[in-house]
C-alpha positions in Angstrom: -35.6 -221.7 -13.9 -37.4 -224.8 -13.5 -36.5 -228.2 -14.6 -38.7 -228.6 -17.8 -37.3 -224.9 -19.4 -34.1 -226.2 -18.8 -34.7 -229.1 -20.6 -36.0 -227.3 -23.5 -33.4 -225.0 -23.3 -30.6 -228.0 -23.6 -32.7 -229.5 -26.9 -33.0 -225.8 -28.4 -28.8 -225.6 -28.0 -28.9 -229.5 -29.2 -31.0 -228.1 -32.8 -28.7 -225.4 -32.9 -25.4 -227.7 -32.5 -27.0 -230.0 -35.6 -27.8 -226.6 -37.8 -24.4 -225.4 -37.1 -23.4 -228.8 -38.9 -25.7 -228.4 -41.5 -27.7 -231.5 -40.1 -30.5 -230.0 -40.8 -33.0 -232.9 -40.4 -31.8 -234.0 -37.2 -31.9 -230.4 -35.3 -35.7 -230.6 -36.2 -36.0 -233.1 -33.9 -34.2 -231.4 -31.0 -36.7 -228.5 -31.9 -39.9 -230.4 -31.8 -38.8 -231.7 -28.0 -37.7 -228.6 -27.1 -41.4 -227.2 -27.8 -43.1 -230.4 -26.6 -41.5 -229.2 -23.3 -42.3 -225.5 -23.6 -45.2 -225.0 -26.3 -44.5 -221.2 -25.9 -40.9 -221.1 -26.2 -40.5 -219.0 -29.3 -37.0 -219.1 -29.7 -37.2 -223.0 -30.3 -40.5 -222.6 -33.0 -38.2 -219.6 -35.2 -35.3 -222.2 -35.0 -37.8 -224.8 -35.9 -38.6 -222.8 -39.3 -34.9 -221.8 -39.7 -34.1 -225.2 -40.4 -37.2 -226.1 -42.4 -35.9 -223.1 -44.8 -32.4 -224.6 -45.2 -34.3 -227.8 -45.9 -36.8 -225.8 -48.4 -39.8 -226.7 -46.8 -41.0 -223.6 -46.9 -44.9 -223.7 -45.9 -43.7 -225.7 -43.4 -41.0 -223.2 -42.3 -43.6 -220.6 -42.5 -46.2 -221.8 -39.9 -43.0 -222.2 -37.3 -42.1 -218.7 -37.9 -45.4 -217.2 -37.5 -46.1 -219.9 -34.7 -42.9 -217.6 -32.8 -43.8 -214.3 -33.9 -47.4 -214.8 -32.5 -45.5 -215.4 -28.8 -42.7 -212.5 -29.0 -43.6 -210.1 -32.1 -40.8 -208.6 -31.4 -37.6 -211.1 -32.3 -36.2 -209.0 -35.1 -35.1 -212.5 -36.3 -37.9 -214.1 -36.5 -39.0 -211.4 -39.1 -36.2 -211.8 -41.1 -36.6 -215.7 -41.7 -40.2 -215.0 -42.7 -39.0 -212.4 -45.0 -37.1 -214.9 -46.5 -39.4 -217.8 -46.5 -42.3 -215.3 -48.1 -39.7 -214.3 -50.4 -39.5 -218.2 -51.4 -43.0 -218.9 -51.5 -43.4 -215.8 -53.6 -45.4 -213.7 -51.8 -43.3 -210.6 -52.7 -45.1 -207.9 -51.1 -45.1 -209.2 -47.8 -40.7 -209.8 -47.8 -40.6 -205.9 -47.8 -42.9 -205.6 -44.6 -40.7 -208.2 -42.8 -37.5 -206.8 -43.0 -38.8 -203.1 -42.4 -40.7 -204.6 -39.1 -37.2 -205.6 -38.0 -35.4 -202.4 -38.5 -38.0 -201.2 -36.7 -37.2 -203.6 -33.8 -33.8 -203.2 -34.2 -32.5 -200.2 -36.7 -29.0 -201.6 -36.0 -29.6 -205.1 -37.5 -27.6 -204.8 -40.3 -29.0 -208.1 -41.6 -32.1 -206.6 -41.8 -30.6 -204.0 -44.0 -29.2 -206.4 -46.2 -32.1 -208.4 -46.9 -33.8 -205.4 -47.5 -31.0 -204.5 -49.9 -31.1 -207.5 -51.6 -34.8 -207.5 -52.0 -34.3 -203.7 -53.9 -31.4 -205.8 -56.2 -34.3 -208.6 -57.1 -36.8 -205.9 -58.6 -33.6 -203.9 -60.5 -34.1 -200.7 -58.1 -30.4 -201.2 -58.3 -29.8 -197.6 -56.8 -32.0 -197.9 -53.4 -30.5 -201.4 -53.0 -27.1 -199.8 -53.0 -28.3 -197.2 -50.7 -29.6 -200.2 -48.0 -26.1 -202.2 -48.5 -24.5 -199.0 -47.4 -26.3 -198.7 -44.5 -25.6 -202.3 -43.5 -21.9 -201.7 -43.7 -22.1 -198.4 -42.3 -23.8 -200.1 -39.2 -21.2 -203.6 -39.2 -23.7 -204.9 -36.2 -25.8 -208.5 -36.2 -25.1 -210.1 -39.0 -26.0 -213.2 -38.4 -24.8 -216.1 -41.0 -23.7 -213.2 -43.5 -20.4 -212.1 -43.9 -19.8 -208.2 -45.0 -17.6 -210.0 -47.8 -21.2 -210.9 -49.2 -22.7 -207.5 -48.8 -19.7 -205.5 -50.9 -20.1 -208.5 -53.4 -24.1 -208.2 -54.0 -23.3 -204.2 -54.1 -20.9 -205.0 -56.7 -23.3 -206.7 -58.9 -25.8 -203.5 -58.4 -23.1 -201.2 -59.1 -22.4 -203.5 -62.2 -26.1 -203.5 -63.2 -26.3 -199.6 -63.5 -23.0 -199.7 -65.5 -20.9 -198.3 -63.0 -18.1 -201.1 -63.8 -15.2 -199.4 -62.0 -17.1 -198.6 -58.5 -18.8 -202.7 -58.8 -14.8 -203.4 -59.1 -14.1 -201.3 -56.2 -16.8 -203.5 -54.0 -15.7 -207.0 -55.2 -12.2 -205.8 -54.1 -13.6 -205.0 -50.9 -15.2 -209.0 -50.7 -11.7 -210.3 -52.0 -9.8 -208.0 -49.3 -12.7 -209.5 -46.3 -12.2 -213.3 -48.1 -9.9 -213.8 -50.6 -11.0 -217.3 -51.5 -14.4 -215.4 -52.2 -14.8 -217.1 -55.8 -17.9 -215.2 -56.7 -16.4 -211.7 -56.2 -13.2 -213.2 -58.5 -16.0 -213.7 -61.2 -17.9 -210.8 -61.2 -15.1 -208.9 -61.3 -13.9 -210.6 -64.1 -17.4 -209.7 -65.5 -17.0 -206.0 -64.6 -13.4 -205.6 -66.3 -14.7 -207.4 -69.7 -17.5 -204.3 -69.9 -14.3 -202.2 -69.4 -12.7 -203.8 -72.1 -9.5 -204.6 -69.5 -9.3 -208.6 -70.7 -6.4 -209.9 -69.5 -6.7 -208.7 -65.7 -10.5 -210.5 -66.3 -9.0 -213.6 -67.3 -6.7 -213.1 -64.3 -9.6 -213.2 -62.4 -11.4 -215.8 -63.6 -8.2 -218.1 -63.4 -8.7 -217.3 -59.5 -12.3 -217.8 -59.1 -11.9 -221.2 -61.2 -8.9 -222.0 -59.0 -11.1 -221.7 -56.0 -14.1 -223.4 -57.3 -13.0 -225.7 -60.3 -16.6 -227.0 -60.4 -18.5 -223.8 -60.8 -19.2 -222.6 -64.0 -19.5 -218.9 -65.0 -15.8 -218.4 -64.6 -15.3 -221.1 -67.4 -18.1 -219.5 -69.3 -17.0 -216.3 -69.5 -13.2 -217.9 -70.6 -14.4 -219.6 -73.6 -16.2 -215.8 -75.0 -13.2 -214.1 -74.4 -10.9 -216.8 -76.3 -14.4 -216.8 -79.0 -13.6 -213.2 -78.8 -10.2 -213.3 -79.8 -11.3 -215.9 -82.2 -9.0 -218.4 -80.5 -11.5 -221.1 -81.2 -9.5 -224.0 -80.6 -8.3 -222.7 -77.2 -12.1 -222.1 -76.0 -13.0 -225.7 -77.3 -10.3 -227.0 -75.0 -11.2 -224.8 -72.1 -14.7 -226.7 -72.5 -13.3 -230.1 -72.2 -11.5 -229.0 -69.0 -14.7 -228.3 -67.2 -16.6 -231.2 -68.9 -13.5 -233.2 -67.3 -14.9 -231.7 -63.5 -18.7 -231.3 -64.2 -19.2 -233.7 -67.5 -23.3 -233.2 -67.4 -23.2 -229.4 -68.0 -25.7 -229.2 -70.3 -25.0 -225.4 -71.2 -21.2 -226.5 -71.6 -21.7 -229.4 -74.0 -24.5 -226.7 -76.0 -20.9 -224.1 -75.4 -19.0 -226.4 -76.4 -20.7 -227.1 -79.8 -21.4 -223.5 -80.8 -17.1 -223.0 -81.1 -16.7 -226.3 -83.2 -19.0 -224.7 -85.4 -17.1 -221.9 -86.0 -14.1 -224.2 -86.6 -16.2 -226.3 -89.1 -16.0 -229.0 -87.5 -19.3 -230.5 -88.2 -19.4 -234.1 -86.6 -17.9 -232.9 -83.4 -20.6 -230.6 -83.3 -23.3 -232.7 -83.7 -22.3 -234.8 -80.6 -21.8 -232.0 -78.5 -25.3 -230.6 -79.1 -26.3 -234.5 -79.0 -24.7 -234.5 -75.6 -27.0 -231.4 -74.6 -30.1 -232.3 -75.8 -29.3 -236.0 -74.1 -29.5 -234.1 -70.9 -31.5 -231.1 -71.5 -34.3 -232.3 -74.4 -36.4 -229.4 -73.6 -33.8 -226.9 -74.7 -35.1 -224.7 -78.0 -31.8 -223.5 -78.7 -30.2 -226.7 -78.2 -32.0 -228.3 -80.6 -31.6 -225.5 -83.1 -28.1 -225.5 -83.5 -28.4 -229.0 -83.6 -30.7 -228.2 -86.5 -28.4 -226.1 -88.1 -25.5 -228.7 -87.6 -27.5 -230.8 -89.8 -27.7 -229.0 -92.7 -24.1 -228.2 -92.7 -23.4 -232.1 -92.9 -26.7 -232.1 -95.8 -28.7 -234.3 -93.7 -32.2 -232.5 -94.4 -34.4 -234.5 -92.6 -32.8 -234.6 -89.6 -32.5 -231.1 -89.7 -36.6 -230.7 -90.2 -37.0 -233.0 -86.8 -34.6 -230.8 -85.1 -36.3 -227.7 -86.5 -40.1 -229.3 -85.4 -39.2 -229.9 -82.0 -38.0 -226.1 -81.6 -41.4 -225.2 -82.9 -43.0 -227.7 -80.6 -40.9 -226.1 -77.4 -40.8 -222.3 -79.1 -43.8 -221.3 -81.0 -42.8 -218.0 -81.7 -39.0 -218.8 -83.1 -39.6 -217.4 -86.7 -36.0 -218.1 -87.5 -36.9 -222.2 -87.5 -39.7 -222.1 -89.5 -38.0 -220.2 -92.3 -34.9 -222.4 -92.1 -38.1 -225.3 -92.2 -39.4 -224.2 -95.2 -36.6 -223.5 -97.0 -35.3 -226.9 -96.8 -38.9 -228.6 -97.8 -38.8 -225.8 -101.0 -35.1 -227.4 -101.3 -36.2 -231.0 -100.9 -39.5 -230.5 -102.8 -37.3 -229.3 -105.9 -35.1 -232.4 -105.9 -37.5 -234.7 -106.1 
């Protein structure tokens, strides 16, 4: 090995070090002077657009990847990172091609078989995407950053898609038994025992996932329908305000939030709630509707016809406003 490929092999493990870290920014430097050393090292240009996806410079990322693929066609890697850069950039039909080309590298990759999975999953062919996550766990080989946790918890969610609630509850066990601090499979399987109509294990679950990741939201989000549910309204309110305590610019929460003091009449409180969301999110239609509706609860008509105009303006097609706008101008056109 001579004394420049060493080199570039020491500023390729350098890059490597940095994207272990998540310094992202900094390995592309190490990469750029591994390849100013060694323009064909391929290894160094896939690494190059590995980190250039974390840092979602994807075009970028892109030309690295096919820079390395056009040296060694076949790193099965390689092929994966463009799958998922194409798969970024939107260029759907050529993510399929990628991962297939590694498999066919390499039919033990089971990361390959994942993304392909996962790919399946995104275009709701729920039942070949569970077919491909089998495979990858049947093979348990190369998975790269991806844990098999991850792989029983995106079969979960297909499972759940067909409405196979018990076997999606099955896999998220299997995530939660791999990594039990594996807050997304505590929520989805939350998600799965509601549509089983098992409540109280779901809240169980959703106390865990919330416990693990206070600052995530779903958990909370499914909390405050079950407690609407059970038309404990006051108890769902409250559950708001404890995540708008951790996260207070959750636009969907304050919007939440406002919906329940509806149902509890509690007009003024509403209004600043859905003021809150729209402060945040002003391009919102259905914030601004239930603001609109809040308005005419507390009789203040004209506020409610701004309200209603802007959810035109955002929503053309939202029949509901317009006939909730004309009936207050009919309403106001007979008082005066």
């Amino acid at each position: 090995m001579n004394p420049e490929s060493k080199t570039a092999q020491e500023y390729l493990r350098e890059g490597k070090h940095y994207y272990q870290s998540k310094a992202y920014k900094a390995s592309l430097a190490c990469y750029a002077e591994a390849i100013a050393i060694n323009a064909d090292y391929s290894e160094a240009w896939m690494e190059y657009g590995r980190s250039l996806l974390k840092l979602k410079q994807y075009k970028q990322g892109l030309a690295k990847i096919e820079k390395s693929l056009e040296i060694n066609p076949n790193n099965e890697k390689a092929w994966i990172v463009k799958g998922v850069l194409v798969h970024h950039l939107g260029m759907s039909s050529e993510e399929i091609a990628c991962y297939e080309k590694a498999i066919e590298i390499n039919p033990n990759y089971s990361r390959a078989w994942y993304s392909k999975a996962l790919t399946f999953s995104d275009c709701r062919e729920y039942e070949k995407a569970i077919n491909f996550f089998d495979k990858a766990l049947s093979i348990n080989e190369e998975w790269d950053d991806i844990s098999p946790a991850d792989v029983w918890n995106y079969r979960g969610l297909a499972l759940h898609e067909l409405g196979r609630y018990q076997e999606a509850i099955e896999s998220f066990d299997k995530t939660i038994e791999i990594q039990s601090n594996h807050y997304l499979a505590w929520d989805n399987k939350g998600y799965s025992l509601v549509s089983l109509g098992q409540t109280k294990k779901a809240f169980d679950c959703l106390v865990m996932a919330i416990q693990i990741a206070p600052d995530y939201s779903s958990p909370w989000i499914l909390q405050v329908a079950i407690l609407a549910d059970l038309q404990l309204y006051s108890d769902a309110v409250d559950t708001c305000d404890s995540f708008l305590a951790i996260q207070p610019d959750d636009d969907y929460i304050w919007n939440l939030r406002g919906t329940i003091l509806l149902e509890l009449k509690r007009y003024e409180e509403a209004f600043l709630s859905f003021d809150k969301a729209i402060t945040l999110e002003n391009s919102n239609a259905e914030y601004w509707y239930n603001q609109g509706t809040t308005m005419i609860q507390l009789t203040r008509y004209q506020d409610a016809l701004a309200c209603f105009d802007q959810v035109i303006q955002l929503d053309r097609d939202n029949q509901t406003a317009r006939n909730l706008r004309q009936e207050i101008l009919q309403m106001l056109d007979k008082e005066y």
